[in-house]
C-alpha beads as a LAMMPS data file, in Angstrom:
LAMMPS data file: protein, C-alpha beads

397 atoms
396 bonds

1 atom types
1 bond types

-500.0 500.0 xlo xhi
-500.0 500.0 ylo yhi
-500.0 500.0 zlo zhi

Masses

1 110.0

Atoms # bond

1 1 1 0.000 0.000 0.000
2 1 1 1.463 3.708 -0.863
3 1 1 0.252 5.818 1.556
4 1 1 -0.048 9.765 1.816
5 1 1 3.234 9.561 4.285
6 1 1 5.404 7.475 2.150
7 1 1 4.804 10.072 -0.681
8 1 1 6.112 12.846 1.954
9 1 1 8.803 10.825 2.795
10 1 1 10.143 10.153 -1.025
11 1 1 9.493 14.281 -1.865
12 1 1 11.902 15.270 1.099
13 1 1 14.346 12.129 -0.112
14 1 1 14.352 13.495 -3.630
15 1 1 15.031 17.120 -2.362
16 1 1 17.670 16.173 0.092
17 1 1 19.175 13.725 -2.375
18 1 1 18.454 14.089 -5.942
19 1 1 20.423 11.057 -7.224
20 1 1 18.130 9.260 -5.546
21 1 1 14.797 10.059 -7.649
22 1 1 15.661 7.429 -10.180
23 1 1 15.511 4.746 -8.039
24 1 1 12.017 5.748 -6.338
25 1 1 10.508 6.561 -9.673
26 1 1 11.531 3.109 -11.097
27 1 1 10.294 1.334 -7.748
28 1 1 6.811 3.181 -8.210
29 1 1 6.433 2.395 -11.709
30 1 1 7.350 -1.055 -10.959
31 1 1 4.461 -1.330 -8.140
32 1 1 1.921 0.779 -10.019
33 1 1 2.515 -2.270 -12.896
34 1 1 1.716 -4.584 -9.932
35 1 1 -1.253 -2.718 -9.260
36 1 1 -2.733 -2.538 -12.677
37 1 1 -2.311 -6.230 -13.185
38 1 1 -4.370 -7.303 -9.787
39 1 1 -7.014 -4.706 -10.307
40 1 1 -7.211 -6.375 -14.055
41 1 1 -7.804 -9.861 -12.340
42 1 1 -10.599 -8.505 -9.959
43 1 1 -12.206 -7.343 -13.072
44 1 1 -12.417 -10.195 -14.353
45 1 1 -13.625 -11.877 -11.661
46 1 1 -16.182 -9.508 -10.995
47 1 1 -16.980 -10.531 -14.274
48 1 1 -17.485 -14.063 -13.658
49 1 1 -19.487 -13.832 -9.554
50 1 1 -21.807 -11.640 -11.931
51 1 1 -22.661 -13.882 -14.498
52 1 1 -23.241 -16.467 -12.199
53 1 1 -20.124 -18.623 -12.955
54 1 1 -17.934 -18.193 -10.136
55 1 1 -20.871 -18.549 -7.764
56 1 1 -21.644 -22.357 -9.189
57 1 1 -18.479 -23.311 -8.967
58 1 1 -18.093 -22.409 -5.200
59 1 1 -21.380 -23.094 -4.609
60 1 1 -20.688 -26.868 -5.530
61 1 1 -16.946 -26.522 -3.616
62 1 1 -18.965 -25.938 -0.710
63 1 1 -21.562 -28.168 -1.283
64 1 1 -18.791 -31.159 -1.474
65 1 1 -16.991 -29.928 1.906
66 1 1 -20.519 -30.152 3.468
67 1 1 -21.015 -33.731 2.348
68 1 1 -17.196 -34.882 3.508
69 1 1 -17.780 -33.290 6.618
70 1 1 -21.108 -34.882 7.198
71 1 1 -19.966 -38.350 6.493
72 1 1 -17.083 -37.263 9.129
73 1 1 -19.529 -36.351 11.588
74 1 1 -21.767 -39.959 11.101
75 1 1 -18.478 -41.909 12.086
76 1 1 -17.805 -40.687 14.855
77 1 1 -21.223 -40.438 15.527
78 1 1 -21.681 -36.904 17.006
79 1 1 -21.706 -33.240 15.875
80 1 1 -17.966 -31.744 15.349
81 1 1 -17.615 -28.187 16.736
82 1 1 -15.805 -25.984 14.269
83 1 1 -13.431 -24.218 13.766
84 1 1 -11.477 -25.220 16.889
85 1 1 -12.486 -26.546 19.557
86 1 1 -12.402 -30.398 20.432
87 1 1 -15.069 -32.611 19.486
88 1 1 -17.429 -33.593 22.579
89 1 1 -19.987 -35.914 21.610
90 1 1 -21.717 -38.959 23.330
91 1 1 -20.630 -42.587 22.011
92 1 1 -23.098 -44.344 20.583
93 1 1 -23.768 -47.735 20.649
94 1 1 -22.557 -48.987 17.377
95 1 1 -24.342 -52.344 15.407
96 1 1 -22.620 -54.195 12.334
97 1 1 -24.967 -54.207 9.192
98 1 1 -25.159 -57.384 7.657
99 1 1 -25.669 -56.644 3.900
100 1 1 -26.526 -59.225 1.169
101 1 1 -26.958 -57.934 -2.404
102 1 1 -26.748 -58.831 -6.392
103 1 1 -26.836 -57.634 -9.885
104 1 1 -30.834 -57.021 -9.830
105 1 1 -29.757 -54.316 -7.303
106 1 1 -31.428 -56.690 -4.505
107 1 1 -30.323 -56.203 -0.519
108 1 1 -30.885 -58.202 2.121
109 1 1 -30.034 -56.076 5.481
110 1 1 -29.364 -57.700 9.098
111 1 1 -28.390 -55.651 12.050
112 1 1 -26.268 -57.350 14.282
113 1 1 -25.235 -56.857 18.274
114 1 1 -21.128 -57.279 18.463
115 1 1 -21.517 -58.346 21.796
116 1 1 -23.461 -61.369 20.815
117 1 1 -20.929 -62.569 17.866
118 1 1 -20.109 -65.864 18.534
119 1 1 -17.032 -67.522 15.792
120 1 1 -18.368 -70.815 14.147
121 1 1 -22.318 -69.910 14.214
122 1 1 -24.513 -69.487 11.396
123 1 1 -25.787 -66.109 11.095
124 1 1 -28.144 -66.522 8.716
125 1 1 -29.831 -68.050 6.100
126 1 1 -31.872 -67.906 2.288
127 1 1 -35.307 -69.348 1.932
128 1 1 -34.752 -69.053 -1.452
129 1 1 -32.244 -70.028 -4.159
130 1 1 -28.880 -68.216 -3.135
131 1 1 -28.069 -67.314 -7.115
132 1 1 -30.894 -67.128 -9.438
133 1 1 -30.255 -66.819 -12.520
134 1 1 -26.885 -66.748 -12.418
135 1 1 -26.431 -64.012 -10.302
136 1 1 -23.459 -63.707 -8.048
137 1 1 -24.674 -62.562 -4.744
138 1 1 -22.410 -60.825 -2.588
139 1 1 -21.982 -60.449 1.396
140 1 1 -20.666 -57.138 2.882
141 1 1 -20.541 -56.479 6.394
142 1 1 -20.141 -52.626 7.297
143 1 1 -21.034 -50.004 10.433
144 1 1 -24.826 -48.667 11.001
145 1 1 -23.079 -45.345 10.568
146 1 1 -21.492 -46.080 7.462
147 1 1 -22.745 -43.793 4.258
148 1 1 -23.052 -46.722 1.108
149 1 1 -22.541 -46.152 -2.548
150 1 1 -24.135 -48.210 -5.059
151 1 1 -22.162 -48.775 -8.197
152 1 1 -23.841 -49.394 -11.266
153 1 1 -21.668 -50.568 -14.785
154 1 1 -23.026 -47.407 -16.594
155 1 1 -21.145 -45.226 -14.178
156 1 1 -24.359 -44.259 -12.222
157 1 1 -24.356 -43.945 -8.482
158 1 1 -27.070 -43.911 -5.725
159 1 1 -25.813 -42.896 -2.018
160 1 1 -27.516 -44.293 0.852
161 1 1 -26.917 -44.519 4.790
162 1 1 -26.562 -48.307 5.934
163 1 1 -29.196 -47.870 9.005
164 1 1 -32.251 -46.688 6.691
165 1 1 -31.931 -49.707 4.262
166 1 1 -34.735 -51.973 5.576
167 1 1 -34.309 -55.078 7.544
168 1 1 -35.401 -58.609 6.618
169 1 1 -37.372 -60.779 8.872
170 1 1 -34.935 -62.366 11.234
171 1 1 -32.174 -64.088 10.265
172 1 1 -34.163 -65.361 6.942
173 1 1 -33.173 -63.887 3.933
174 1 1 -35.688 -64.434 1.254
175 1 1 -34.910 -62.538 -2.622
176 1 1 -38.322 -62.195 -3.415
177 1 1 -38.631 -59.499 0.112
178 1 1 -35.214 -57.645 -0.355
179 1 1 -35.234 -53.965 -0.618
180 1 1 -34.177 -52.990 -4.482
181 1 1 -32.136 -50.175 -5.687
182 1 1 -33.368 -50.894 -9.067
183 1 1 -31.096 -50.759 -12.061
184 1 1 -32.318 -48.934 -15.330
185 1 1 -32.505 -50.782 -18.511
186 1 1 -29.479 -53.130 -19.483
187 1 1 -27.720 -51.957 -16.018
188 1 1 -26.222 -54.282 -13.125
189 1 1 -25.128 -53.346 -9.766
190 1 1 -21.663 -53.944 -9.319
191 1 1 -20.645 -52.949 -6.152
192 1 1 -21.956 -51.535 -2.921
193 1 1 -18.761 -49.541 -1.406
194 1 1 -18.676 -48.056 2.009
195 1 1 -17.722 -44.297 1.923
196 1 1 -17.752 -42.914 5.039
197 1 1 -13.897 -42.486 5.321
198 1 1 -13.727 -41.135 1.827
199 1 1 -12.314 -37.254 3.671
200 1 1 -9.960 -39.225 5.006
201 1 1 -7.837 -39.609 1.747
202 1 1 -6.658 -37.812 -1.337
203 1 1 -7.311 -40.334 -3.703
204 1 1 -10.190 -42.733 -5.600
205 1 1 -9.049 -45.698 -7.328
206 1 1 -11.905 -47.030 -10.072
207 1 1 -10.810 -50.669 -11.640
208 1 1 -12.562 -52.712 -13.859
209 1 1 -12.985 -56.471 -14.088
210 1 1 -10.439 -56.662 -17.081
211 1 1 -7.711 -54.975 -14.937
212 1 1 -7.934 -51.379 -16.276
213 1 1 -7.550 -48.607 -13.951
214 1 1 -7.741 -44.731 -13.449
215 1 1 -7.145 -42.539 -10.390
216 1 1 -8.719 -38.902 -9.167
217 1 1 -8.347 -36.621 -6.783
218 1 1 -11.176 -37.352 -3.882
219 1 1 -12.321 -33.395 -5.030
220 1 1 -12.886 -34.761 -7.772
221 1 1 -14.490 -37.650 -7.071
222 1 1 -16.744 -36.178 -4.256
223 1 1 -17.791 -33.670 -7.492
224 1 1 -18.839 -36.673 -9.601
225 1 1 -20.738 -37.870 -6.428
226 1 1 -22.741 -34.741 -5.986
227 1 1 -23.875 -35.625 -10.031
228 1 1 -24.653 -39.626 -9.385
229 1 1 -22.004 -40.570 -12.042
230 1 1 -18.832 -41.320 -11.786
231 1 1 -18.266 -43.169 -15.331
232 1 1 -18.266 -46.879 -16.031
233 1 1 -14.079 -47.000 -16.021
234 1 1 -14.283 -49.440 -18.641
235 1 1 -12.658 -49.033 -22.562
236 1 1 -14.220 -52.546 -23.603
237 1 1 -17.263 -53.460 -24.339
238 1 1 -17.068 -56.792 -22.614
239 1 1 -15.680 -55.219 -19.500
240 1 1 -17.272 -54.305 -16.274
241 1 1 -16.765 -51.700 -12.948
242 1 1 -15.092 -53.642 -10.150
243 1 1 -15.261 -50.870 -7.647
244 1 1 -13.593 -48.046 -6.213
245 1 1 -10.852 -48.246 -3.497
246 1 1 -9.636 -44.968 -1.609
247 1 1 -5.853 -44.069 -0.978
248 1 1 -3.078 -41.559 -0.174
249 1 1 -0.207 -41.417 -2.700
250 1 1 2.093 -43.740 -0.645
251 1 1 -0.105 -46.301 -0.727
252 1 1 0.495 -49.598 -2.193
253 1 1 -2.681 -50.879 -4.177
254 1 1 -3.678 -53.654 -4.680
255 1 1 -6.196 -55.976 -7.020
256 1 1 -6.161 -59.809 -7.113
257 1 1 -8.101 -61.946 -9.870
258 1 1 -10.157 -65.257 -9.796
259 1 1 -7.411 -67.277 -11.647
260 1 1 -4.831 -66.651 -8.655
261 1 1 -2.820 -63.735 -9.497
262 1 1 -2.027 -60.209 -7.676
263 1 1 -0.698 -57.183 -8.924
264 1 1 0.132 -54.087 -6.873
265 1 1 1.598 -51.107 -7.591
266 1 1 1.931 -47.350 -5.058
267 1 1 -0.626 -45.539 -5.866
268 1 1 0.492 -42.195 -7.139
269 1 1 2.711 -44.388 -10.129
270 1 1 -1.521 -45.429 -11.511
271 1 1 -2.989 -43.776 -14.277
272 1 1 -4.573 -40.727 -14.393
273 1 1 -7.016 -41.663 -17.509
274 1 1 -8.073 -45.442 -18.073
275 1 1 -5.180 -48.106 -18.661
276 1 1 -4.857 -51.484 -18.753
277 1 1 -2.443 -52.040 -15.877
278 1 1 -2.639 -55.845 -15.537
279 1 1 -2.300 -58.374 -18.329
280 1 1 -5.196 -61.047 -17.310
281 1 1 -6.265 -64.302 -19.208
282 1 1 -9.038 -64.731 -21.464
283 1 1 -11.416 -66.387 -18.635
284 1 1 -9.644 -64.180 -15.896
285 1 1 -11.245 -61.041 -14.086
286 1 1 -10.638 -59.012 -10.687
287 1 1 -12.506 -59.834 -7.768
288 1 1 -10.935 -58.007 -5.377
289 1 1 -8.988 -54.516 -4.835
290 1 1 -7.975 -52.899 -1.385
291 1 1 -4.986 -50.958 -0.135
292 1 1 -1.845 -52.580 1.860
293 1 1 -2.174 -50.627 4.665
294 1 1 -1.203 -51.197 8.594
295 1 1 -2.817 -54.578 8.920
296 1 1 0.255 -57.251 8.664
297 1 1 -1.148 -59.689 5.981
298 1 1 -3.489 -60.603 3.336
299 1 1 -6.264 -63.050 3.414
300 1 1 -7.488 -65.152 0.170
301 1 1 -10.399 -67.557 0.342
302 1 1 -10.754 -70.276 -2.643
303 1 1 -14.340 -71.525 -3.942
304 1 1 -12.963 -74.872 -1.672
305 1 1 -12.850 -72.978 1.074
306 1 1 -9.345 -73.078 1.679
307 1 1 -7.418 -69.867 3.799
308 1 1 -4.466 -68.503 1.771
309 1 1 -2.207 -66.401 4.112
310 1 1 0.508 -64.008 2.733
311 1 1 2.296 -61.159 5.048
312 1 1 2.554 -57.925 3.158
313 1 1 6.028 -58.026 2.951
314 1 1 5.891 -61.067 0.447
315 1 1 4.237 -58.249 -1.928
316 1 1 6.764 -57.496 -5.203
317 1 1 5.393 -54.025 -6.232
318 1 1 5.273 -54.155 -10.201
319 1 1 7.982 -51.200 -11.950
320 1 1 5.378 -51.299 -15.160
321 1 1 1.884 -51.393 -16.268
322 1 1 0.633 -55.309 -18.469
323 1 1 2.778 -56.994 -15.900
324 1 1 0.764 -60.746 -15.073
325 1 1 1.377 -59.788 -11.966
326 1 1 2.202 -62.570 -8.748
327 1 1 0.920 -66.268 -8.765
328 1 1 -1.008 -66.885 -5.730
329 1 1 -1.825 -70.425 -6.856
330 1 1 -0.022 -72.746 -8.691
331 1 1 -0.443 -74.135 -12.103
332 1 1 -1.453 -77.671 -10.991
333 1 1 -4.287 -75.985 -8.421
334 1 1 -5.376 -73.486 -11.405
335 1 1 -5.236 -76.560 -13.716
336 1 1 -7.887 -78.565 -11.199
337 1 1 -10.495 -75.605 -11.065
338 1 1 -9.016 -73.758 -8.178
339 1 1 -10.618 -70.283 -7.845
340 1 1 -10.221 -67.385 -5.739
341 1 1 -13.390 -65.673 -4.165
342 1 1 -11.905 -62.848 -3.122
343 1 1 -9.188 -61.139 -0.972
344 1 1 -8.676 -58.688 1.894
345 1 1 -6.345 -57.150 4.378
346 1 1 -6.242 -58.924 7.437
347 1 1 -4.721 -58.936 11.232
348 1 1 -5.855 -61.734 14.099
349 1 1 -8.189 -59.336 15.484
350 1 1 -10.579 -59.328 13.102
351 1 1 -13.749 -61.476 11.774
352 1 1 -15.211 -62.961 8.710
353 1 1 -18.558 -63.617 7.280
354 1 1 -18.821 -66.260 4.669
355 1 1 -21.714 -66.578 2.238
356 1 1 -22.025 -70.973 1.737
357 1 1 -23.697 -72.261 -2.140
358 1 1 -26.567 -73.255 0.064
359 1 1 -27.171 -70.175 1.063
360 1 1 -26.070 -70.031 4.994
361 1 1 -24.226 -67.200 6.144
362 1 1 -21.232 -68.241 8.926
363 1 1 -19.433 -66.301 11.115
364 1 1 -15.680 -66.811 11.844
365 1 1 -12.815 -65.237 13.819
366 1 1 -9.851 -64.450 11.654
367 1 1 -6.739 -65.881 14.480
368 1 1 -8.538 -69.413 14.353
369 1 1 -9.464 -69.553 10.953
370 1 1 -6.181 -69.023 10.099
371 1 1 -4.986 -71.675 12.017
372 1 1 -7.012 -74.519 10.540
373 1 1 -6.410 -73.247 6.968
374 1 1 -9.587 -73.642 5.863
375 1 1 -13.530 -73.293 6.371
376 1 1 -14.464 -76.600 6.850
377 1 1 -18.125 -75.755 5.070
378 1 1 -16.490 -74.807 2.216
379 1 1 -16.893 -78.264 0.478
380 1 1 -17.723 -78.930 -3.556
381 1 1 -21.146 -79.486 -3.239
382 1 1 -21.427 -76.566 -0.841
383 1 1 -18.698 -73.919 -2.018
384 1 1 -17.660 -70.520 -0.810
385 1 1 -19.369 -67.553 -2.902
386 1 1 -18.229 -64.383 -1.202
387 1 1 -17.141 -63.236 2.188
388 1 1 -15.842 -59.742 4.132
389 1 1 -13.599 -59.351 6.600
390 1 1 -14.585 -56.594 9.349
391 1 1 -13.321 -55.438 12.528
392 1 1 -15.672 -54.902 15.761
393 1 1 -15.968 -51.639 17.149
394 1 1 -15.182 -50.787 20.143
395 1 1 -17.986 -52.068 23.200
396 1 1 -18.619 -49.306 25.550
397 1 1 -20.029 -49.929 28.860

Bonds

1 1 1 2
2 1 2 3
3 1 3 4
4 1 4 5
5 1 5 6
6 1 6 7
7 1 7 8
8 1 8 9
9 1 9 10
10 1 10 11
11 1 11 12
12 1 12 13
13 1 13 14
14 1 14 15
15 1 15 16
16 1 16 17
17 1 17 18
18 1 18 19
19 1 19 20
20 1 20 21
21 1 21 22
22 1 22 23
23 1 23 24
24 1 24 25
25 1 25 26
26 1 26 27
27 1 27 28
28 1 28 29
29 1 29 30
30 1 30 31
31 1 31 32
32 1 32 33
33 1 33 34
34 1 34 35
35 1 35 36
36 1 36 37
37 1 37 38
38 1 38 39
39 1 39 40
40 1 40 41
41 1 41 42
42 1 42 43
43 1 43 44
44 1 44 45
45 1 45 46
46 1 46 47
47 1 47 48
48 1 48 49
49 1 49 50
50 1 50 51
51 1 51 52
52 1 52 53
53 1 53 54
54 1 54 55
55 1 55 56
56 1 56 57
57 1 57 58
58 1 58 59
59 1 59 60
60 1 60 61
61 1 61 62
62 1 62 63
63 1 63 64
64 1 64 65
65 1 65 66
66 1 66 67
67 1 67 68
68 1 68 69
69 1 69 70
70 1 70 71
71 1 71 72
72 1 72 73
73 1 73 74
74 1 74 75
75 1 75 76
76 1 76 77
77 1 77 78
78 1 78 79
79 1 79 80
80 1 80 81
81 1 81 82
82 1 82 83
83 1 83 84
84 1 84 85
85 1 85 86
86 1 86 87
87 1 87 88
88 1 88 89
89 1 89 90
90 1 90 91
91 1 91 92
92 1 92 93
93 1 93 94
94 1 94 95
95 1 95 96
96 1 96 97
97 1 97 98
98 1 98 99
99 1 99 100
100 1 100 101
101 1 101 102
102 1 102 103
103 1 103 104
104 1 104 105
105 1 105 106
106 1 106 107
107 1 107 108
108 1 108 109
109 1 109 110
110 1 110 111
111 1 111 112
112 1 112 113
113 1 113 114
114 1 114 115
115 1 115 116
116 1 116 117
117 1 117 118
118 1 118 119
119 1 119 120
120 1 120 121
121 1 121 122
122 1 122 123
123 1 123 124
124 1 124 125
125 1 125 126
126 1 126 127
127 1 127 128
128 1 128 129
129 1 129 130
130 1 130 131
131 1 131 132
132 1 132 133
133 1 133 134
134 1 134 135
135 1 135 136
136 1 136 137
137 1 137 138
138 1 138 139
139 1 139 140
140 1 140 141
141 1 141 142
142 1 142 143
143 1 143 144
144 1 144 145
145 1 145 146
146 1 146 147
147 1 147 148
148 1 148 149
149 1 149 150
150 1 150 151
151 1 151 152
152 1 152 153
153 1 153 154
154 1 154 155
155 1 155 156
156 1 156 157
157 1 157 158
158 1 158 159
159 1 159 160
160 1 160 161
161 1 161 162
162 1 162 163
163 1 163 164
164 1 164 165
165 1 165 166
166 1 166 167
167 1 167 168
168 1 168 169
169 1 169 170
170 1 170 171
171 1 171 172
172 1 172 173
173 1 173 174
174 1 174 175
175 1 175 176
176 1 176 177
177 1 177 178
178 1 178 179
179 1 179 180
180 1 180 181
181 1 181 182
182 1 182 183
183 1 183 184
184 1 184 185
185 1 185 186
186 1 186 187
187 1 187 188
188 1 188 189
189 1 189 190
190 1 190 191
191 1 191 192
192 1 192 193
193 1 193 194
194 1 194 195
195 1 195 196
196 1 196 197
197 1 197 198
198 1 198 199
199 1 199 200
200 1 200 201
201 1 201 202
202 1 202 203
203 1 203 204
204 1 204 205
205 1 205 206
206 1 206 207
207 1 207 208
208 1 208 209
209 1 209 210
210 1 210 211
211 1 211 212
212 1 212 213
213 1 213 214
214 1 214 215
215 1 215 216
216 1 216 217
217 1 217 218
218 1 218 219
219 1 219 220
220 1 220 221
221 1 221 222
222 1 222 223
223 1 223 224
224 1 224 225
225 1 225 226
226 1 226 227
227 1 227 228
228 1 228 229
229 1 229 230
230 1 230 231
231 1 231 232
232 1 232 233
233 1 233 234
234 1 234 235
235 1 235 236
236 1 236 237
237 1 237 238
238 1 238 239
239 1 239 240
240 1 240 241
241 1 241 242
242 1 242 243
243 1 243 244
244 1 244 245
245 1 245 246
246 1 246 247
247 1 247 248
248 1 248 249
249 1 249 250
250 1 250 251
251 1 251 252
252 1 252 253
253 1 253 254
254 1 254 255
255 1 255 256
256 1 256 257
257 1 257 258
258 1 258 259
259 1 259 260
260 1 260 261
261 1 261 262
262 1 262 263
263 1 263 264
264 1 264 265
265 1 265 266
266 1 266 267
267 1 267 268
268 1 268 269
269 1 269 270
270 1 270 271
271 1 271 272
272 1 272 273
273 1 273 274
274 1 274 275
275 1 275 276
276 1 276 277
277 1 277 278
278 1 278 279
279 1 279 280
280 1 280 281
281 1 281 282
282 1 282 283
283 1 283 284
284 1 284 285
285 1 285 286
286 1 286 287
287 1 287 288
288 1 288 289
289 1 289 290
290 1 290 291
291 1 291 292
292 1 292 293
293 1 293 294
294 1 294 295
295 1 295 296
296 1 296 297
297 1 297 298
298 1 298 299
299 1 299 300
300 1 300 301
301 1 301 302
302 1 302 303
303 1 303 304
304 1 304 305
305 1 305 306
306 1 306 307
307 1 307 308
308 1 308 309
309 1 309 310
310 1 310 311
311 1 311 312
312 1 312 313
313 1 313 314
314 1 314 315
315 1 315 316
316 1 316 317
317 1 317 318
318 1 318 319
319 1 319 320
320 1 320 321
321 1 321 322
322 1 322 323
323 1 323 324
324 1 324 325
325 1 325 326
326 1 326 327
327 1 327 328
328 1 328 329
329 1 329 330
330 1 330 331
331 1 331 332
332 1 332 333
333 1 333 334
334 1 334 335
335 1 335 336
336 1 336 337
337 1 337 338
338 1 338 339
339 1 339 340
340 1 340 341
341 1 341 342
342 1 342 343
343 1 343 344
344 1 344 345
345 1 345 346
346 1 346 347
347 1 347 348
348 1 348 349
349 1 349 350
350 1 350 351
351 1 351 352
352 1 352 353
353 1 353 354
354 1 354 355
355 1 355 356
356 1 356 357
357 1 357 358
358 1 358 359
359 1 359 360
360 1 360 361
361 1 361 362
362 1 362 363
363 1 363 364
364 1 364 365
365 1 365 366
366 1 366 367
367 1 367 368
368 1 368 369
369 1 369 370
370 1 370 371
371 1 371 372
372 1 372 373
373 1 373 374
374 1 374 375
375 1 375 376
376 1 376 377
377 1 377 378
378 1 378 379
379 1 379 380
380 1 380 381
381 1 381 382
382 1 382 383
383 1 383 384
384 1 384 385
385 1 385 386
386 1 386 387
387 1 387 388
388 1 388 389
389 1 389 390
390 1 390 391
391 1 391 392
392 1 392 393
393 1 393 394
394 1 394 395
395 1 395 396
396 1 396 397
């Protein structure tokens, strides 16, 4: 800022010392061209707040803060006093949501007490046929405060909180009385993904069945949100959406396919517009992706129902994009129909829910499932079709 007194102040310089004046004169002229350019770039956005531009765009900034700090405020489960002071809130008693959902964008929803889990027991169960019409139902275990996305293969999105999905009768889960999130014509849900953590991290990871991948910033992807479409992430026609997985830029991520192999690579090396990242056989697709984080290993269940255990050190980051990535199973098991179900960071504390071909729904602690190798329902006649690993929260008194 030149004020009135600075002017004084370079007048009696001048007069006292006239060698001086060039060097004032070029400093003003120098600021004054300062000046000129800032007061050009309020114009112009003057220009923009009044033709309504600017105001959309922040508008929908705001908008997408408001949403990340709601979801913020549901997992912990109280209001979050800004700008800052300390959160005081009163813990809640949180439940586990027992989710059960396929293609036809059907969900079966069970709440369940943590204090009552017991490892072994059979949660629950389908009156009717598990996988009609060759759907591929899917099990997902998440928080009653958890905010739940539903992923469509057109790219369309629907966001719903876990607790107001409605609840089957008991512990019988019957198709034909699931709540539906209905697809529009030639869609399929492919994924339900928990979000709630999503302001948490700086970046969404969207991979396809066929191993493609791209990566945005969570902005960006919270954006997208507030639209319901995030695009299908998919170049090929025969390919579908796998899901989304969120990150920070030192993460190592991670996808595994149904033949037995695993690719991983740190997240900010991934592509910023869809590649192919993984070179996957002809009857080959990705069933499961998830970040290495600070749980020690990783899980992998087999249609058999056998417990592959791997610690995340045994993980050989790829240095390029079409690698084949690691062999989980051998030749001679991949050879005799040996599939993988699906795969998930793991430490001894945690739990599993399995989903059994006939339909019953088992519950299992991850230290002793580990130690027996397998899930000794997990027979031919009665295979594995999906599980999720989960964590219980925290009891209070």
């Amino acid at each position: 800022m030149i004020s009135p007194d600075k002017i004084d102040e370079w007048i009696r310089e001048v007069e006292e010392r006239p060698a001086s004046a060039e060097l004032i004169i070029r400093y003003i002229a120098r600021r004054l061209s300062e000046l000129t350019a800032r007061d050009e770039e309020l114009v112009g956005q003057n220009i923009e707040l009044l033709s309504g531009r600017k105001v959309g765009e922040y508008e929908s900034r705001i908008a997408s803060l408001e949403y990340q700090l709601e979801l913020l405020k549901r997992q912990l489960g109280g209001e979050v006093i800004l700008p800052s002071e300390v959160p005081s809130f009163t813990p809640i008693q949180e439940k586990l949501n027992l989710l059960l959902y396929n293609q036809l964008g059907q969900v079966l929803r069970m709440e369940m007490d943590p204090a009552r889990l017991t490892s072994g027991r059979i949660m629950a169960g389908m009156t009717s046929e598990v996988a009609p019409e060759g759907m591929s139902p899917t099990v997902l275990v998440t928080s009653s405060q958890e905010e739940l996305l539903f992923i469509f293969d057109s790219g369309r999105t629907v966001r719903r909180p876990a607790a107001q999905l409605p609840q089957a009768d008991g512990d019988r889960f019957d198709w034909q009385k699931a709540f539906i999130e209905e697809p529009r014509v030639k869609e399929e849900l492919t994924a339900i993904q928990p979000i709630g953590k999503m302001p948490l991290f700086e970046l969404c990871i969207q991979a396809s069945r066929r191993g493609y991948v791209k990566k945005m910033k969570t902005s960006f992807f919270t954006a997208h949100l507030e639209e319901d479409y995030i695009g299908s992430g998919v170049k090929v026609r025969a390919d579908k959406t796998c899901g989304v997985t969120f990150a920070n830029k030192t993460d190592l991520f991670v996808m595994v396919s149904q033949e037995g192999h695993i690719f991983s690579m740190p997240a900010e090396r991934l592509p910023t517009a869809i590649e192919e990242v993984v070179q996957l056989g002809i009857t080959d697709h990705i069933v499961s992706t998830f970040i290495a984080g600070k749980k020690p290993s990783i899980l992998f269940i087999t249609q058999n129902g056998k417990a592959v255990h791997r610690e995340i050190g045994w993980l050989e980051p790829a240095n390029s994009f079409k690698s084949k990535g690691q062999a989980i199973l051998s030749k001679e098991r991949r050879e005799t129909g040996v599939r993988i179900v699906g795969a998930a960071l793991v430490e001894e504390t945690d739990w599993g829910m399995m989903l059994h071909g006939d339909g019953s729904l088992t519950m299992h602690k991850l230290d002793e499932l580990l130690a027996a190798g397998s899930v000794s329902a997990g027979q031919p006649a009665n295979p594995i079709l999906s599980f999720s690993i989960f964590h219980l929260p925290e009891i209070k008194d």
